[in-house]
Short mmCIF file of the C-alpha atoms (twelve columns), coordinates in Angstrom:
data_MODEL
# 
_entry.id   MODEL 
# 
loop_
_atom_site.group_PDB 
_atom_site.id 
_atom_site.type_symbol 
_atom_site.label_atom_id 
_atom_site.label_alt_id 
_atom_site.label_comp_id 
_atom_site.label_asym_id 
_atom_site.label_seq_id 
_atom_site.Cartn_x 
_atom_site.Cartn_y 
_atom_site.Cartn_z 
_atom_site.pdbx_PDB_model_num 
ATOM 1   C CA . UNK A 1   60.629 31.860 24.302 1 
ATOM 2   C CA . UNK A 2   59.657 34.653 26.801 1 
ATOM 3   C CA . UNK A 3   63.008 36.061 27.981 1 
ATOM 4   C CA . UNK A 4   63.619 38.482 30.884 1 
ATOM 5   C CA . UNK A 5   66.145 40.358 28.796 1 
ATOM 6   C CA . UNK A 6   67.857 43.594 29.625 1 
ATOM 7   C CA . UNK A 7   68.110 45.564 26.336 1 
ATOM 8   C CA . UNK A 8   68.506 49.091 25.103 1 
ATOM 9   C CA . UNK A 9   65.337 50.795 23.762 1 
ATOM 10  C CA . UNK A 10  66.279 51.877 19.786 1 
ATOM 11  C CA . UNK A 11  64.640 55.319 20.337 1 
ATOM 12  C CA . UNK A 12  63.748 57.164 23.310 1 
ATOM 13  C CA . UNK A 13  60.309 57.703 24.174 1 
ATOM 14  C CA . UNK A 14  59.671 60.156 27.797 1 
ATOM 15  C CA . UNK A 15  58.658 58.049 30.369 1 
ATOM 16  C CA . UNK A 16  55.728 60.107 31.280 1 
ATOM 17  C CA . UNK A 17  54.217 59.391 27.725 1 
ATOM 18  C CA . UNK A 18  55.188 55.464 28.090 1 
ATOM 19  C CA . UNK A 19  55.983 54.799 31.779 1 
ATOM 20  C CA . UNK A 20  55.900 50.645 30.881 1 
ATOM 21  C CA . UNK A 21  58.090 48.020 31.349 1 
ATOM 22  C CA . UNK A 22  59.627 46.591 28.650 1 
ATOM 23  C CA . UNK A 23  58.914 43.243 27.976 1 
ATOM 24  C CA . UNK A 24  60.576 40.444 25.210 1 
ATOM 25  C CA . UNK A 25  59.407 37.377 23.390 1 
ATOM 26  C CA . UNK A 26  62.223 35.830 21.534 1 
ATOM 27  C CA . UNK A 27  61.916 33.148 18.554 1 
ATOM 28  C CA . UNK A 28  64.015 31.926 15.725 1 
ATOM 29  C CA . UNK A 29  67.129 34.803 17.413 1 
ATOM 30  C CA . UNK A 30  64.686 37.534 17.007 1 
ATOM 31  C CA . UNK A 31  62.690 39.674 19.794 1 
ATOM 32  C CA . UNK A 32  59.510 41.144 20.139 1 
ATOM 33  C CA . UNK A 33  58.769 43.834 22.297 1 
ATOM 34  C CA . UNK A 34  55.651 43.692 24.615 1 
ATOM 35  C CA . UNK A 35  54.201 45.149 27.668 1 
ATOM 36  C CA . UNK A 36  52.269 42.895 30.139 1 
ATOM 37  C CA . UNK A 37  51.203 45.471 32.958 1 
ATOM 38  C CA . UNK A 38  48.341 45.177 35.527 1 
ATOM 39  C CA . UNK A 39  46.598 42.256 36.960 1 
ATOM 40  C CA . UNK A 40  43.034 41.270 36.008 1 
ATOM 41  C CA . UNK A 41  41.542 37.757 35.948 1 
ATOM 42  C CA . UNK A 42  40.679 38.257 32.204 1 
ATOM 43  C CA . UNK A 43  43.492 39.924 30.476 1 
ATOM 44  C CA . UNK A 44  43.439 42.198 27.597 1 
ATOM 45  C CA . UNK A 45  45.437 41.781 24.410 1 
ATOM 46  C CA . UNK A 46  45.965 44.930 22.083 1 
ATOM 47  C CA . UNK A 47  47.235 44.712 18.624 1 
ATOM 48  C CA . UNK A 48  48.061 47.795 16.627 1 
ATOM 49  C CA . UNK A 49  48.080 48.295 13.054 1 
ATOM 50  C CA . UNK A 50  50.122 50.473 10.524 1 
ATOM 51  C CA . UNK A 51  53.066 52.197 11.219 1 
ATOM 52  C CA . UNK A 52  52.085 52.330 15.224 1 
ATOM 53  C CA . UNK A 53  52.612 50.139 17.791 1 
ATOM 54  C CA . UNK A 54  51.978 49.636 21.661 1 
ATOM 55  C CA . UNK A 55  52.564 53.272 22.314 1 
ATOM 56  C CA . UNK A 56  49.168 53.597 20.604 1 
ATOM 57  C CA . UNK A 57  47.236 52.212 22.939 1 
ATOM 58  C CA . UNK A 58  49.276 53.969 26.220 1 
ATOM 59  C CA . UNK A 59  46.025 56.287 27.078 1 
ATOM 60  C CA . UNK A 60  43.657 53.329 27.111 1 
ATOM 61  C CA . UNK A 61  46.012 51.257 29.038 1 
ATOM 62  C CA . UNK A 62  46.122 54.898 31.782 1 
ATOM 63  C CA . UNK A 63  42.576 54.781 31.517 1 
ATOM 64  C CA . UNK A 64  41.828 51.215 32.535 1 
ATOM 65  C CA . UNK A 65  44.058 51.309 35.743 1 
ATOM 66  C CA . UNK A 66  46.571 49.083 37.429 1 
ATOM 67  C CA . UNK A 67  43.507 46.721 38.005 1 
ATOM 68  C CA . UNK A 68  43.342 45.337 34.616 1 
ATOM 69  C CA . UNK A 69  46.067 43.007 32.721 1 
ATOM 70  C CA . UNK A 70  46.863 44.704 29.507 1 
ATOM 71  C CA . UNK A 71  49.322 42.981 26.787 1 
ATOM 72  C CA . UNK A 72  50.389 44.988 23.687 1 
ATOM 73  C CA . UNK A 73  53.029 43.812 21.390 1 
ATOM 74  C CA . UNK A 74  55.187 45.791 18.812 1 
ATOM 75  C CA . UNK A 75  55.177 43.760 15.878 1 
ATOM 76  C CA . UNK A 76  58.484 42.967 14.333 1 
ATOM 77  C CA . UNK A 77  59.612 45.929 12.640 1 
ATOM 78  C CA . UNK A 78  57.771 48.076 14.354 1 
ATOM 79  C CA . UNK A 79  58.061 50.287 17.709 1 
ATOM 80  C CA . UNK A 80  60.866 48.625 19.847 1 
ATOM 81  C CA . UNK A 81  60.922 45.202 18.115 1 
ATOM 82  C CA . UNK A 82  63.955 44.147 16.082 1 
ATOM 83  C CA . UNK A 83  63.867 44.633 12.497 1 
ATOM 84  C CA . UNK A 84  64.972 40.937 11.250 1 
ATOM 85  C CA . UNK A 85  66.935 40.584 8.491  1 
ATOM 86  C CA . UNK A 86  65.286 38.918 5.536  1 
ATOM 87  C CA . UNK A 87  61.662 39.198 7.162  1 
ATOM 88  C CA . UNK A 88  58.717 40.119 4.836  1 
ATOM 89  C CA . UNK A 89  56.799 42.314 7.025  1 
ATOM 90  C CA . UNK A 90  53.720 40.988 5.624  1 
ATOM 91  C CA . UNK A 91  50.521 40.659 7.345  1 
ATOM 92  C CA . UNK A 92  50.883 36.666 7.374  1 
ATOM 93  C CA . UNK A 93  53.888 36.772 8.990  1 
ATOM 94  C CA . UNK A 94  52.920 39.168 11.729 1 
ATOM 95  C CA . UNK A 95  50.131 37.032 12.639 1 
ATOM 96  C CA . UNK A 96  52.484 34.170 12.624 1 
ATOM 97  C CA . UNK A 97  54.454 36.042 15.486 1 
ATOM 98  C CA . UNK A 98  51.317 37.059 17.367 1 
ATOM 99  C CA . UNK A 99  50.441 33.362 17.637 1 
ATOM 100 C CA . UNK A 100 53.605 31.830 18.720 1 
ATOM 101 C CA . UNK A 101 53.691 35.118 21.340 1 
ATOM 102 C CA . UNK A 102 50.156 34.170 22.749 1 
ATOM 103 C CA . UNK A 103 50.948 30.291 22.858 1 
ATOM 104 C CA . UNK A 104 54.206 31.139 24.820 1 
ATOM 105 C CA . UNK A 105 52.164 33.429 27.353 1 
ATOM 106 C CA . UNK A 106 49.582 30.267 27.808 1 
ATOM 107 C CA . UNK A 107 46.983 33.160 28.844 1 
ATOM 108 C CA . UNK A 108 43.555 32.242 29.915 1 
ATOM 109 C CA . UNK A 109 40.388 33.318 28.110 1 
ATOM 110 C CA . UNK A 110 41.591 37.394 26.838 1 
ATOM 111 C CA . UNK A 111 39.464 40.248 25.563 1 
ATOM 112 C CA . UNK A 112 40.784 40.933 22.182 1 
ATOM 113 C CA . UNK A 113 41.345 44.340 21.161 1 
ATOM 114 C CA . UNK A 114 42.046 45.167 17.471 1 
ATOM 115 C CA . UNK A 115 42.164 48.599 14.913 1 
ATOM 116 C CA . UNK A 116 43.628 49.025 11.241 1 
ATOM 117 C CA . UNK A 117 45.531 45.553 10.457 1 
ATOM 118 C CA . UNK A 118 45.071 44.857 13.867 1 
ATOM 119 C CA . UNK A 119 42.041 43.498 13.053 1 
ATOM 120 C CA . UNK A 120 43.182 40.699 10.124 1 
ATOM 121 C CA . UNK A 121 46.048 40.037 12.558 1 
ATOM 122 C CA . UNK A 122 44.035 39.274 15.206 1 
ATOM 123 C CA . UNK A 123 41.030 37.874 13.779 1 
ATOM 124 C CA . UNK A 124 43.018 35.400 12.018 1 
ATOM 125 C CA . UNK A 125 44.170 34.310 15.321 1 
ATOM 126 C CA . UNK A 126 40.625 33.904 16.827 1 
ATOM 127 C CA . UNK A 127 38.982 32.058 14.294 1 
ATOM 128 C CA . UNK A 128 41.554 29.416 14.986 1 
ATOM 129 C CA . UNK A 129 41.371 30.037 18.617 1 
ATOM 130 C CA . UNK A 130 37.586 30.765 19.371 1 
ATOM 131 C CA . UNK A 131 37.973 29.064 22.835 1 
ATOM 132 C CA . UNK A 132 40.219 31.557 24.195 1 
ATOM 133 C CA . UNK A 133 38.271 34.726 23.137 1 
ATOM 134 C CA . UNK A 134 36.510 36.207 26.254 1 
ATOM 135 C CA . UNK A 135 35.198 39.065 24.419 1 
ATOM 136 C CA . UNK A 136 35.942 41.513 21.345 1 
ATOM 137 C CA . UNK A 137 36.862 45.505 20.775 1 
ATOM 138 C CA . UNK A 138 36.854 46.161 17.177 1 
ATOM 139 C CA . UNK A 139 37.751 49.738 15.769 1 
ATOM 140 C CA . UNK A 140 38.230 51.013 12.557 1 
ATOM 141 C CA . UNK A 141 39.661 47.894 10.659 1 
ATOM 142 C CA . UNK A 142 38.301 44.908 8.412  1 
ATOM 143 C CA . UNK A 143 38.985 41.160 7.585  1 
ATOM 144 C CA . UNK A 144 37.807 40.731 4.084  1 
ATOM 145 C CA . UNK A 145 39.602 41.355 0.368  1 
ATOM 146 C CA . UNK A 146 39.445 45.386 0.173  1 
ATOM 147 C CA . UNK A 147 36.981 47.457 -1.715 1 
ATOM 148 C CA . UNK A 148 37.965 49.448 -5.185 1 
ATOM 149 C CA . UNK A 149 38.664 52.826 -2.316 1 
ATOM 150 C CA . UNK A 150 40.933 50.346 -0.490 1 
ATOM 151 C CA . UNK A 151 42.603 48.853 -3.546 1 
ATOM 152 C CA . UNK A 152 43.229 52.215 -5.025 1 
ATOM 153 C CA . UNK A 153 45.196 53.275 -2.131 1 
ATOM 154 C CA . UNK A 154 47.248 50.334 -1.944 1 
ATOM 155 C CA . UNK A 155 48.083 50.603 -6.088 1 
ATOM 156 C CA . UNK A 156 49.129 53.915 -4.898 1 
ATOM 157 C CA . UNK A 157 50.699 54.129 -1.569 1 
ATOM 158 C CA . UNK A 158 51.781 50.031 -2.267 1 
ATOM 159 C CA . UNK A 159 52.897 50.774 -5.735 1 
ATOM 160 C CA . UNK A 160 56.390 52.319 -6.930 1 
ATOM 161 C CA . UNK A 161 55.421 55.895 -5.781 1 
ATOM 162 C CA . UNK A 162 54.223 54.922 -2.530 1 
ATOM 163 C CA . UNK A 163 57.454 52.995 -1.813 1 
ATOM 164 C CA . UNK A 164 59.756 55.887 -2.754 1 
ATOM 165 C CA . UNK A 165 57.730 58.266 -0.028 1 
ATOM 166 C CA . UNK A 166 57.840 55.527 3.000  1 
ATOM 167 C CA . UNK A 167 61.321 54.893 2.366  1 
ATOM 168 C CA . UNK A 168 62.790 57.985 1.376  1 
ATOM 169 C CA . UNK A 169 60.776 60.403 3.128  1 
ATOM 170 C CA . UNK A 170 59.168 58.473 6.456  1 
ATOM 171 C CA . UNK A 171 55.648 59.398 4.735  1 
ATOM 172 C CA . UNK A 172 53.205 56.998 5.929  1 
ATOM 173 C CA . UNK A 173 54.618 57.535 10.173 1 
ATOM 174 C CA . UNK A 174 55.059 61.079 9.171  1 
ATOM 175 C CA . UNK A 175 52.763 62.428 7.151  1 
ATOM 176 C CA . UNK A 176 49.232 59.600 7.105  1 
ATOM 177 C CA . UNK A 177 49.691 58.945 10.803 1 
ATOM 178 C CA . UNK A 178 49.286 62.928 11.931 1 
ATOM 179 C CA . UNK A 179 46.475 63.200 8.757  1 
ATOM 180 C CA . UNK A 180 44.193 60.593 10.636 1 
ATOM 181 C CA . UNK A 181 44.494 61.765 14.397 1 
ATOM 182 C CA . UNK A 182 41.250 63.979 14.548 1 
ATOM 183 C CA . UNK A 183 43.191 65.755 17.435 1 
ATOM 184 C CA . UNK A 184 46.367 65.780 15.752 1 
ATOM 185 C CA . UNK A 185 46.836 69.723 16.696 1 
ATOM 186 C CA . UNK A 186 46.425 68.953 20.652 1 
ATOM 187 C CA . UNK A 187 49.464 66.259 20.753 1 
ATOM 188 C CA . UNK A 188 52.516 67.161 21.894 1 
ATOM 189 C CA . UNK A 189 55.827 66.985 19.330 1 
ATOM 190 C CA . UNK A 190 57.006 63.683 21.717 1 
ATOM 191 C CA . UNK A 191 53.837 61.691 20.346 1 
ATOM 192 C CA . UNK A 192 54.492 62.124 16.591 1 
ATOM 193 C CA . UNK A 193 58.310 61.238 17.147 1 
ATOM 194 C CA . UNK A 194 57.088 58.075 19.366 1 
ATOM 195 C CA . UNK A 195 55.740 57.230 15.913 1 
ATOM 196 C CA . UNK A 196 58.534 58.003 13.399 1 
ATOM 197 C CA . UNK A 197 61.293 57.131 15.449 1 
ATOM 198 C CA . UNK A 198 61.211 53.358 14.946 1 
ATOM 199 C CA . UNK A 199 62.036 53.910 11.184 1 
ATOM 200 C CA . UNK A 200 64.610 56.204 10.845 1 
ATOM 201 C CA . UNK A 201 66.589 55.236 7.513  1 
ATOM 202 C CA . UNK A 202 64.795 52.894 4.454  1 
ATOM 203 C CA . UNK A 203 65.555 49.678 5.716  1 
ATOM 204 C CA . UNK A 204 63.536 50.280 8.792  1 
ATOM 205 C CA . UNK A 205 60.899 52.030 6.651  1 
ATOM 206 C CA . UNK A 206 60.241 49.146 4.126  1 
ATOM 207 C CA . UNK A 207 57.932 47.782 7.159  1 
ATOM 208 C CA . UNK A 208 55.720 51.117 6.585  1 
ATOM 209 C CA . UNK A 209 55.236 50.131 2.957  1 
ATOM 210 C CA . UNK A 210 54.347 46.189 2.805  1 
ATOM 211 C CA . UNK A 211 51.046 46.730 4.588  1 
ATOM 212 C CA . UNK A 212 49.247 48.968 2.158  1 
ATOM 213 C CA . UNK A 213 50.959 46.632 -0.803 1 
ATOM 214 C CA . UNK A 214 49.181 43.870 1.150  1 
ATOM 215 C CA . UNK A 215 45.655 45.181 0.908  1 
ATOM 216 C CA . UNK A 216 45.450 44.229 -2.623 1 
ATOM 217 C CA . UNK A 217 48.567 40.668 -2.351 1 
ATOM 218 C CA . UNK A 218 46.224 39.500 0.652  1 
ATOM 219 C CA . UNK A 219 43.092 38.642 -0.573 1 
ATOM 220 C CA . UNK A 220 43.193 35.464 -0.473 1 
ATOM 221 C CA . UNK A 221 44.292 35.523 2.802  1 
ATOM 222 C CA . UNK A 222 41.366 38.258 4.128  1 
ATOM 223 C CA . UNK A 223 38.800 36.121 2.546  1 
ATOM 224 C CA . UNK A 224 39.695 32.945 4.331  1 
ATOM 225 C CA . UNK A 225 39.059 34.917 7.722  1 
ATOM 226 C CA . UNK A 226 36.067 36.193 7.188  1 
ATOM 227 C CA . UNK A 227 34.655 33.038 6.078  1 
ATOM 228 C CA . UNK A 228 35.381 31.544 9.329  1 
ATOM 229 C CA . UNK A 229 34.371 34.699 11.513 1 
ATOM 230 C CA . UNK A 230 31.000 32.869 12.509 1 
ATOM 231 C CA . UNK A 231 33.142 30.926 14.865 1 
ATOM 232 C CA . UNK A 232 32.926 34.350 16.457 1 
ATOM 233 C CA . UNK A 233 29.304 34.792 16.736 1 
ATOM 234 C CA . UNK A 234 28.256 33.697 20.003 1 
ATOM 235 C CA . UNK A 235 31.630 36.443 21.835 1 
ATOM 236 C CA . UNK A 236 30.706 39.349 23.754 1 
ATOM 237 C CA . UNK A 237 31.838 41.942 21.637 1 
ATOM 238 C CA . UNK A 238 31.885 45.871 20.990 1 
ATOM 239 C CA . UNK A 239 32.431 48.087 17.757 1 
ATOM 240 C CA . UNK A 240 34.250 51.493 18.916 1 
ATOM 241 C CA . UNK A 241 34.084 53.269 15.739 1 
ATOM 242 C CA . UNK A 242 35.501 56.712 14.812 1 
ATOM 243 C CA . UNK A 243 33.403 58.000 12.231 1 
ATOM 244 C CA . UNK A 244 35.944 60.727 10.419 1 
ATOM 245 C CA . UNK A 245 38.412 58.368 9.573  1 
ATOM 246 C CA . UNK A 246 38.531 58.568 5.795  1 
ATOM 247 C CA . UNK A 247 39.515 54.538 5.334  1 
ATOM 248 C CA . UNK A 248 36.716 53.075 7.610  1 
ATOM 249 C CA . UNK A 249 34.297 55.988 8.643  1 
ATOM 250 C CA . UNK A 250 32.323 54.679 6.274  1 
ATOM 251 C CA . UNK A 251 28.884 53.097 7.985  1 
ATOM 252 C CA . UNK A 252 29.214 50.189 5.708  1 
ATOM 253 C CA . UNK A 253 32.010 48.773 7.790  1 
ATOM 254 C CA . UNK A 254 30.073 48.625 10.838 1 
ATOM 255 C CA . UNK A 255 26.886 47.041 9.002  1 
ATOM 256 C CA . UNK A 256 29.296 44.242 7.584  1 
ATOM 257 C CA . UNK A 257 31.056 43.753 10.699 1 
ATOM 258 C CA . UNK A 258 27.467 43.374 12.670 1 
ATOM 259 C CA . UNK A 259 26.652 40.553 10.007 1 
ATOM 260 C CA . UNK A 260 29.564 38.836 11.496 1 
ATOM 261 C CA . UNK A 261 29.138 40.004 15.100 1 
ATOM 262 C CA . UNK A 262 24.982 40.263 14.960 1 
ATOM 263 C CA . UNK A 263 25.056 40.708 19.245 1 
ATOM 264 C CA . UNK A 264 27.801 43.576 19.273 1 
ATOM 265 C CA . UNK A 265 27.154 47.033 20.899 1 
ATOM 266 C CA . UNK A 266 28.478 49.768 18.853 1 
ATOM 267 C CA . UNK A 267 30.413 53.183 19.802 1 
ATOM 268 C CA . UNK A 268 30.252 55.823 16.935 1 
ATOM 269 C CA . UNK A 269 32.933 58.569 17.985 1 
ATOM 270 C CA . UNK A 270 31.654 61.454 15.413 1 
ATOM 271 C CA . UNK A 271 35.167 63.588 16.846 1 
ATOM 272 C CA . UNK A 272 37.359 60.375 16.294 1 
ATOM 273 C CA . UNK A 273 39.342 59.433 13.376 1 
ATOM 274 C CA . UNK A 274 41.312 56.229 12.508 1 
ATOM 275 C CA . UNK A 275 43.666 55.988 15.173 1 
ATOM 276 C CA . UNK A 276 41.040 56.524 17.886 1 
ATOM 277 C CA . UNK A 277 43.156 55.421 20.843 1 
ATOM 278 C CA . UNK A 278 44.673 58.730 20.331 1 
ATOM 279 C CA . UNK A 279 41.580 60.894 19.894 1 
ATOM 280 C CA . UNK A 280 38.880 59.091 22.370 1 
ATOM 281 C CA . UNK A 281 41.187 56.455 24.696 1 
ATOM 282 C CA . UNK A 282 38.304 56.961 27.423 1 
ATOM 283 C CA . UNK A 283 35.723 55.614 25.460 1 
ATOM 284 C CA . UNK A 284 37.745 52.693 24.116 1 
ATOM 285 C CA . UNK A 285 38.180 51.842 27.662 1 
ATOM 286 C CA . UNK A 286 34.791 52.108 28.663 1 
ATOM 287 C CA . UNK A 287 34.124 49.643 25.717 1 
ATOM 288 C CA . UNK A 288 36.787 47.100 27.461 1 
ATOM 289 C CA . UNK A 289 35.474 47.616 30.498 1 
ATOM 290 C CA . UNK A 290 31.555 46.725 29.888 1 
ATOM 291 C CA . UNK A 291 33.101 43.449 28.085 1 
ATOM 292 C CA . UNK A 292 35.209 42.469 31.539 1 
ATOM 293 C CA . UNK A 293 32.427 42.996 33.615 1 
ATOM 294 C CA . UNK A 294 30.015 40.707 31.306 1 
ATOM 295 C CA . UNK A 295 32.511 37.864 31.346 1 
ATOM 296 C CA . UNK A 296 33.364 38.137 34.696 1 
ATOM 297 C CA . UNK A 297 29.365 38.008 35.839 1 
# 
């Protein structure tokens, strides 16, 4: 249920970083931040990945302009969303949320924008949903079972010791987020606490551990979407890739990605690394932009 609710924000973030209005989907006595800001005929749907969350994407959504609809949720757990008692915080579950938040919104045919577990998220939602993809942005992520580099860091950072550093120490929003910002040393103190702020004891921070524990428990789950990512073929879609990110620089990802998405135009950012939208947000934008203007022609 979409809900014009007047709530407090659980952390402040300056409004000249995140000048948005805030935004609620409610289900099962639970809510989910979002921001819905702009108007466009096609709207654009962002989904973030580990531990971020729609402040990620606040330079594209600057960069576009008031003329184009941008949606970007915060995953529960995550940025301004309520941390539900009992949840799993698994990738599953996320996309279980994203789906009953698009169904609720009943949008027409969106560009889908995805990075990091973004990309399972949303790809699980349009290979069910092929029919309401416009057009696709995919950076730095995957949707298949992990590789022995990607397994290894989940047995690590997903294992025992990995779980005492998210929840004792705020490692992964602390420490991995500023590690993989190729820019890191340009950015402001605000940005980094816009990003550790959401989890500030070990309850909150048990969110920041499941996903690299689910690289190696979801599988099953990965390989089911990529077997079905032919419904896919036919979308408009572009690869924005930043190429120092040490999880997905790699050129393989792009190749395997293109076997899925033969047609798509690809963006290597050499001065980019995994969380692009805060190294290269123009470029990102100019990626969403070419795709509006071939679905609106």
């Amino acid at each position: 249920m979409l809900r014009a609710m007047q709530r407090l924000r659980p952390f402040v973030v300056p409004e000249a970083l995140y000048p948005f209005e805030d935004q609620w989907f409610e289900r099962d006595g639970v809510a989910m931040h979002y921001i819905d800001v702009g108007s466009s005929a096609t709207p654009v749907v962002m989904l973030h990945g580990n531990p971020t969350w729609s402040f990620l994407y606040r330079d594209v959504i600057h960069a576009l302009g008031p003329e184009v609809r941008c949606l970007a949720p915060d995953y529960p757990g995550f940025g301004f969303s309520d941390h539900p008692p009992g949840y799993g915080y698994t990738p599953q579950e996320h996309a279980e949320w994203v789906t009953a938040w698009l169904d609720s919104l009943a949008l027409p045919p969106f560009i889908l924008v995805v990075q990091d577990w973004g990309g399972p998220i949303g790809m699980s939602y349009a290979v069910e949903h092929a029919d309401r993809i416009a057009g696709l942005v995919v950076m730095n992520t995957w949707a298949w079972p992990a590789d022995l580099k990607g397994k290894a860091f989940s047995a690590f950072m997903g294992g025992p010791i990995g779980k005492q550093l998210c929840l004792r120490r705020n490692f992964f929003a602390d420490k991995i987020v500023k590690s993989a910002i190729y820019y890191a040393k340009k950015k402001p103190p605000e940005v980094f606490r816009a990003y550790t702020d959401p989890f500030p004891g070990p309850r909150e921070r048990l969110a920041t551990w499941v996903f690299p524990r689910a690289i190696r428990e979801s599988g099953p789950w990965l390989a089911s979407i990529e077997r079905r990512l032919s419904a896919l073929s036919a979308i408009p879609a572009e690869l924005v890739w930043g190429q120092k990110d040490q999880a997905f620089g790699d050129e393989g990802y792009i190749q395997r990605w293109l076997g899925h998405l033969g047609g798509a135009r690809v963006t290597r950012l050499p001065k980019a690394s995994h969380y692009l939208q805060e190294d290269q947000p123009q470029e990102i934008a100019d990626a969403i932009r070419r795709l509006l203007e071939e679905t609106s022609s």
